[in-house]
C-alpha positions in Angstrom: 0.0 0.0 0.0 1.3 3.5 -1.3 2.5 5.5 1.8 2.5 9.8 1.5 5.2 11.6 3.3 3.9 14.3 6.3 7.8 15.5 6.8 5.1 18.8 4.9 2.1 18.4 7.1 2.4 21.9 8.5 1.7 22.9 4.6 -1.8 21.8 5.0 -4.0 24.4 4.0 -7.9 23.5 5.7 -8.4 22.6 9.3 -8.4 19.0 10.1 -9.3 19.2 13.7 -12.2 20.6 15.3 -10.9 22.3 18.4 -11.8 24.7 21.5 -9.6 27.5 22.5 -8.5 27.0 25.9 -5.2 29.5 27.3 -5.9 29.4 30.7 -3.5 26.9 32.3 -4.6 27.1 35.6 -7.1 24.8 34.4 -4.7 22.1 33.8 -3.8 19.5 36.5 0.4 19.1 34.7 1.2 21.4 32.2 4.5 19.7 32.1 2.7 16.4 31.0 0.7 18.7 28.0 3.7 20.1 26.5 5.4 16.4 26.4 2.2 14.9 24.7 2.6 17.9 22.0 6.0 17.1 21.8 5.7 13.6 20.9 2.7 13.9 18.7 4.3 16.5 16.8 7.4 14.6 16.4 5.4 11.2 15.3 3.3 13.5 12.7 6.1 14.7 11.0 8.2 11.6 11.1 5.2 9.3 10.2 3.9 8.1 6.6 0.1 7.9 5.9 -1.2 5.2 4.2 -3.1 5.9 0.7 -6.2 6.2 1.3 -6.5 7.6 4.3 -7.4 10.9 5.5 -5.5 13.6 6.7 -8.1 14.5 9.1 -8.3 10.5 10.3 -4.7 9.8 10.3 -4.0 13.3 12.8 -6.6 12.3 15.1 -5.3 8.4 15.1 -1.8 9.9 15.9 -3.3 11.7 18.9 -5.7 9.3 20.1 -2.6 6.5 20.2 0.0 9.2 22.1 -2.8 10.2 24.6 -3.7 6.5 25.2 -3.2 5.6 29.1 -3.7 9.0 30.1 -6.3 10.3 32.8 -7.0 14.1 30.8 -10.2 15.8 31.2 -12.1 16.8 28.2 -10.8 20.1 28.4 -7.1 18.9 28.4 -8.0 16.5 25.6 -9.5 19.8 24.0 -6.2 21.6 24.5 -3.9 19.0 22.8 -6.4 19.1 20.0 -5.9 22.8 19.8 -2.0 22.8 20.1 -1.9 20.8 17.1 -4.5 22.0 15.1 -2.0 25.6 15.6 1.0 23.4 13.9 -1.3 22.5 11.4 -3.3 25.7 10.2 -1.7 28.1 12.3 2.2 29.5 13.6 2.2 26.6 15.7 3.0 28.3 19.2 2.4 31.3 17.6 -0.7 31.1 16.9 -2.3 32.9 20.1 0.2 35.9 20.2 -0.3 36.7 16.9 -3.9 36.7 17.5 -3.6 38.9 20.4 -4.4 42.7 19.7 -2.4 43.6 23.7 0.9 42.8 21.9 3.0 44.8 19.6 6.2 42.6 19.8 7.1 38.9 19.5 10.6 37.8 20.3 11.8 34.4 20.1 15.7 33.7 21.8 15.2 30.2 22.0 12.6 27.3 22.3 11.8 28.0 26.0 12.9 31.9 26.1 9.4 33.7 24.0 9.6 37.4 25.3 5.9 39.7 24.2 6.0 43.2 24.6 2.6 45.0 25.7 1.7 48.3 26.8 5.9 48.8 26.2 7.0 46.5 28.5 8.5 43.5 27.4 7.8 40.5 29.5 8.7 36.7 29.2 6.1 34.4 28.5 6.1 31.0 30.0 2.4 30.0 28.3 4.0 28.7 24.9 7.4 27.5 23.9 8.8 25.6 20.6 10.1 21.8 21.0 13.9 22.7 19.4 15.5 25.0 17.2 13.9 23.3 14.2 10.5 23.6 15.4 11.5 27.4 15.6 12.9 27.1 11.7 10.6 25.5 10.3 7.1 27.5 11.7 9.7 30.8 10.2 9.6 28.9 7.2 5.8 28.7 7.0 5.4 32.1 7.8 7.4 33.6 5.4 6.9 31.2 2.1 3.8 32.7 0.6 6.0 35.8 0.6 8.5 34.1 -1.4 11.2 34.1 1.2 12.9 31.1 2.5 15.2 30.4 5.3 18.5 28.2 5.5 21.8 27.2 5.8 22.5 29.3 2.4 20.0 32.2 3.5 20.4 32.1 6.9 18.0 35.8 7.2 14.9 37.2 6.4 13.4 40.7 7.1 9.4 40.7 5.5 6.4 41.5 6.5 3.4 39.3 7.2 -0.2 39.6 5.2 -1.6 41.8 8.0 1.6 43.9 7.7 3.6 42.8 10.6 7.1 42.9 10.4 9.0 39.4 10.7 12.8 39.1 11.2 14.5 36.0 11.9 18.3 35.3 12.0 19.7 31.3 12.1 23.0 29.6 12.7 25.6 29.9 11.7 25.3 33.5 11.7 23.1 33.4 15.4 25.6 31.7 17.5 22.9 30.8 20.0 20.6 29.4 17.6 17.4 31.0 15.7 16.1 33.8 16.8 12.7 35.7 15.6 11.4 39.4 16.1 8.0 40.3 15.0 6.9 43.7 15.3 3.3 43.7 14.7 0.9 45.8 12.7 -1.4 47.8 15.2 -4.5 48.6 12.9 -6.0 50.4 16.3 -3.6 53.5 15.6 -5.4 54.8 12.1 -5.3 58.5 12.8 -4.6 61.7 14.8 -7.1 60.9 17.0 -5.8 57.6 18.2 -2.4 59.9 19.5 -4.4 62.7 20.6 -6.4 59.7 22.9 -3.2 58.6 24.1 -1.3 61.7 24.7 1.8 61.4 22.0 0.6 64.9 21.0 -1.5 67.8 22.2 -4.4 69.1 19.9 -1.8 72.5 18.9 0.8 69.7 17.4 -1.9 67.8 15.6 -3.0 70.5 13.5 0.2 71.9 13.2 1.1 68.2 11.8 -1.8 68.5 9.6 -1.1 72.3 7.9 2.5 70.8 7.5 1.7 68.4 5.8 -0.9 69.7 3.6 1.4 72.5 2.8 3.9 69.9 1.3 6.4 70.3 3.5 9.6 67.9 3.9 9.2 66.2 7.3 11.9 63.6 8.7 10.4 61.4 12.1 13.5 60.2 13.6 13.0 58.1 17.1 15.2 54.7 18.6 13.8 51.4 17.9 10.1 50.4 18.7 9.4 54.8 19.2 6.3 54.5 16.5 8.2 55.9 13.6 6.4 53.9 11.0 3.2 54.3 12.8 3.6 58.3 13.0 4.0 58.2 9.1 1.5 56.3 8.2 -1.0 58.6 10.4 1.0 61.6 8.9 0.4 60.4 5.5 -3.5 60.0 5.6 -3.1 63.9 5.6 -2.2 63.7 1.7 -5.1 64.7 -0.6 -6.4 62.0 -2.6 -5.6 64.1 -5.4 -1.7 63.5 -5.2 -0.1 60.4 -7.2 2.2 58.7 -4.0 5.0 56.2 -4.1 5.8 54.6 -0.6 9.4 53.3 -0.8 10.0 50.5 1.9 12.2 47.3 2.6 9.5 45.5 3.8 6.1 47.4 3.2 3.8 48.4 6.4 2.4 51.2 5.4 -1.1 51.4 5.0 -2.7 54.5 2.9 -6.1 55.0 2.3 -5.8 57.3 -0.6 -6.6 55.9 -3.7 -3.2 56.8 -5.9 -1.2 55.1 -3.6 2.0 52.9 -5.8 4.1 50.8 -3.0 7.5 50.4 -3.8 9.3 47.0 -2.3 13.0 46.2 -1.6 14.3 42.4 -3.0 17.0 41.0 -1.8 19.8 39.4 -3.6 19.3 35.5 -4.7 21.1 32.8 -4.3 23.7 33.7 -7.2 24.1 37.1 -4.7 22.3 38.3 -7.6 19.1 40.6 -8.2 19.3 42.4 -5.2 17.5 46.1 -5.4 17.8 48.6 -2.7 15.9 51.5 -1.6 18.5 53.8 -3.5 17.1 52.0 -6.6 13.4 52.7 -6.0 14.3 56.3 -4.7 16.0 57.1 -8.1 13.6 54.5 -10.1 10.6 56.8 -8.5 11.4 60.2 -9.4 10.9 58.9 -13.0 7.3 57.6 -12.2 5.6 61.4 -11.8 5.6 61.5 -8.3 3.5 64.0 -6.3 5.1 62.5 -2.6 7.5 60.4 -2.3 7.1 58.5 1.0 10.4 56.6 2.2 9.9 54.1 5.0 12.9 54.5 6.3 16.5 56.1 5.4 19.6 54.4 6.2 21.9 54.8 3.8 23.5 55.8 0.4 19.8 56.5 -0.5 19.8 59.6 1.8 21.3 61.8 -0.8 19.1 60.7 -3.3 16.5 61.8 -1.0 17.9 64.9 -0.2 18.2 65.4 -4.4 15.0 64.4 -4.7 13.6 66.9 -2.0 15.8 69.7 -3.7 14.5 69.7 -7.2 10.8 70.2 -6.6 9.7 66.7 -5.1 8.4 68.6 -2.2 6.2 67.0 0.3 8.7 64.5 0.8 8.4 62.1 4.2 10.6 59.8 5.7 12.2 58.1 9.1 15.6 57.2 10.5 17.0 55.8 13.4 18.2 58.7 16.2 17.7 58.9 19.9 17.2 63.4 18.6 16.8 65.4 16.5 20.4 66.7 16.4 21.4 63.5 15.8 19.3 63.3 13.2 21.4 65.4 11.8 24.3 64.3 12.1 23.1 61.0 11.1 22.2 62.2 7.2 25.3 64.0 7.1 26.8 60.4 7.8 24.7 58.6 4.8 25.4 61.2 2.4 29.0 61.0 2.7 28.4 56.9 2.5 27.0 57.2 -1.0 30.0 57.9 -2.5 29.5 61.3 -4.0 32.1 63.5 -4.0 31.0 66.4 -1.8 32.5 68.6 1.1 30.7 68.7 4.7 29.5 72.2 3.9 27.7 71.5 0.8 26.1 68.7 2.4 24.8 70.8 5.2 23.7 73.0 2.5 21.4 70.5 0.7 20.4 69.3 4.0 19.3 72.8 5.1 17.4 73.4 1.4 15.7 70.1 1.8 14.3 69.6 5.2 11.8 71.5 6.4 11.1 69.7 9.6 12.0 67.3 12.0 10.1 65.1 14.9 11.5 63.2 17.4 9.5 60.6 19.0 10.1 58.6 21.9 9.1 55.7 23.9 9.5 57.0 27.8 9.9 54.6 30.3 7.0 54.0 30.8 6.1 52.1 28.2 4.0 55.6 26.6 5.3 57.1 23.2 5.3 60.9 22.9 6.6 63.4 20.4 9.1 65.1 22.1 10.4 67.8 19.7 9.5 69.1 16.3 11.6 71.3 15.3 13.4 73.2 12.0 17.0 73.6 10.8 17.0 77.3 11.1 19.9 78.8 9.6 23.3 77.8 9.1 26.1 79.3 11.2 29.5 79.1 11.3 29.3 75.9 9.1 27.2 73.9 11.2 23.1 73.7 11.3 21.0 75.2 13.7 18.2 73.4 14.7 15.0 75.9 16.6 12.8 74.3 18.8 8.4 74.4 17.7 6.9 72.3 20.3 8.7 70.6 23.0 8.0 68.0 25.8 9.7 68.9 29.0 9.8 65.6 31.4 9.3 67.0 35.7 9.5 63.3 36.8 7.8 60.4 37.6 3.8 60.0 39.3 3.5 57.9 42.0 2.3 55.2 39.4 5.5 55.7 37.6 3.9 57.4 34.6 6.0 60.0 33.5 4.8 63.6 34.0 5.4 66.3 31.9 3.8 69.4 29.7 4.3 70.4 26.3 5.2 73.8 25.0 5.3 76.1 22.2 8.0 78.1 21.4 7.4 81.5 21.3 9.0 82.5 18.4 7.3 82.1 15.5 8.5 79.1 13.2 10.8 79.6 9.6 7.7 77.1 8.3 5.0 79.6 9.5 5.4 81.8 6.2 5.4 78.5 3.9 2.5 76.8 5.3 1.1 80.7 4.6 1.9 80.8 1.4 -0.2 77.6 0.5 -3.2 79.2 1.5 -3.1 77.3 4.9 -4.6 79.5 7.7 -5.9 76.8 10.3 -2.7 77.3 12.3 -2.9 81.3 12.3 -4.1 81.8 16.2 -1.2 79.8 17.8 1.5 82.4 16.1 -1.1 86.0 15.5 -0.1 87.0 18.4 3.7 86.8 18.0 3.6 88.5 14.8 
């Protein structure tokens, strides 16, 4: 009797086993004992053969029926097992439930038995799930990431992509993880969609929001620049839905996670190289590629490297409008940081011209931050002033000035506005844009 492989039973598409969510494991007399009974029937799944002619859906539920044999399990342990496996099957395996979970922004995976979540922006360890080994971990990256046409091995031993719901998956394996695979997913928070969402949870004050808004709409060229996890990505996207739907945009990312309503929206994504270290194309290709495609905005995910002059080129020669983050703890370092990428590209230019096209190009930059705890706010938005004595001057619009700690340990703080009144004032003016006029009339 013909016998079918399962080593790709995780490929299965439809659910073969009916099963009810249980995650409370207080309900379980040995959690211990579940975790080895998953263990084993996942093992004997994937190392078994299934006769011809019979089902997947019968063979799975043999397979568990035989391992659980001799055991004293109430239904709802039964149920659980059923669940566990039915996650391998038609899910991300132990996964599954985080992903699901709308609390948690960030999944990171050190080992089979180290899963850390991060919610509210504080980053905990989970001791619910775990993997069986390292190529339990390997091969439910590998099912994540193959309808995206990525794969993951010995020969490509890293992958940066993004998800179907837009969250971000990056996973790194021996030989170049010495401790063995490791996985970060940044998930896609669909519950931040506009202004309002960071007005509810004080990022900004009602002044910055429609200050961010006349900015925008008066095509100005805005930089976000923040440390890793700040809401960079997530303050552009919200930024962006402040485009008319009039305007043709092209979003430039490495892994797309942008999400723009308007309707003349063309996204732009990296490749990287194949196997033959071929084919690769970088964000400095689809920067240049898109100033040939009649671009109203160009939206660049992120900068963080040669493509920065490009950018800055692009920004200088009547692509205004232009938005874009980079990695810096300020917005000084900003700064400092483009300086950095421009002279990385390779184009032959002195530190003052630089700072020149930097100063023509960029009109503004925020700095967002994640405080401690766990809260993101826009600290600064500033301008580059004027240039003096060779170096950029940066002038302060809004601020957030941190007192100290409540007795909860939120932190406490006000924002302010600057009493002078902003370089940008005049060019949001000049677009016809007067919604911002009472929070400077006064200063004039």
């Amino acid at each position: 009797m013909k016998k079918t492989s399962l080593k790709d039973i995780f490929e299965v598409e439809k659910s073969a086993i009916p099963a009810e969510i249980i995650t409370d494991y207080e309900v379980f007399k040995d959690k211990a004992l579940l975790d080895k009974l998953r263990t084993k029937i996942i093992t004997n799944l994937v190392d078994s053969e299934m006769e011809e002619g019979v089902t997947l859906n019968t063979f799975i539920n043999n397979e568990i029926d035989k391992a659980l044999e001799g055991y004293d399990l109430s239904n709802i342990e039964r149920n659980h097992i059923f669940h566990l496996i039915d996650n391998e099957i038609n899910g991300y395996g132990p996964l599954t439930e985080l992903l699901k979970d709308k609390n948690i922004s960030e999944i990171m995976v050190n080992a089979p038995n180290e899963i850390y979540i991060e919610m509210d922006g504080l980053i905990t360890k989970d001791d619910s799930v775990s993997f069986i080994n390292d190529e339990h971990i390997i091969r439910t990256v590998q099912r994540m990431i193959q309808p995206l046409g990525r794969t993951i091995d010995a020969s490509s031993p890293m992958v940066d992509s993004r998800l179907k719901d837009g969250s971000r998956i990056n996973a790194i394996i021996p030989p170049l993880s010495i401790k063995g695979p490791v996985v970060t997913i940044r998930k896609f928070k669909s519950s931040l969609e506009n202004i309002e969402d960071l007005l509810r949870m004080g990022t900004v004050t009602p002044y910055m929001a429609m200050f961010l808004e006349a900015a925008v709409k008066a095509k100005l060229n805005i930089i976000i620049c923040g440390g890793t996890g700040s809401g960079k990505t997530t303050l552009l996207n919200i930024l962006s839905s402040f485009v008319s739907d009039e305007e043709r945009i092209i979003t430039i990312e490495d892994a797309a996670e942008l999400k723009l309503s308007q309707s003349h929206v063309i996204s732009l994504e990296t490749r990287v190289m194949n196997y033959d270290a071929d084919g690769e194309i970088t964000i400095r290709d689809l920067v240049i590629n898109s100033l040939r495609m009649r671009p109203d905005r160009i939206i660049v995910g992120e900068v963080r490297g040669k493509e920065a002059f490009d950018m800055l080129q692009a920004m200088n020669t009547g692509h205004d409008g232009s938005l874009s983050t980079l990695h810096a703890n300020s917005t000084s370092d900003a700064l400092a940081r483009l300086e950095t990428m421009v002279l990385m590209s390779g184009i032959d230019l002195p530190v003052k011209a630089i700072r020149e096209y930097i100063f023509n190009a960029i009109d503004l930059i925020i700095n967002i931050e994640r405080l401690s705890d766990g809260r993101r706010k826009i600290i600064k938005i500033s301008e580059i002033k004027e240039i003096k004595d060779g170096e950029l001057i940066l002038e302060d619009i809004f601020t957030f000035k941190q007192k100290g700690l409540t007795s909860k340990g939120e932190v406490d703080g006000e924002f302010d506005l600057n009493k002078k009144i902003p370089k940008v004032y005049k060019k949001i003016k000049s677009k016809g844009i007067d919604s911002i006029d009472f929070m400077f009339k006064k200063k004039e």
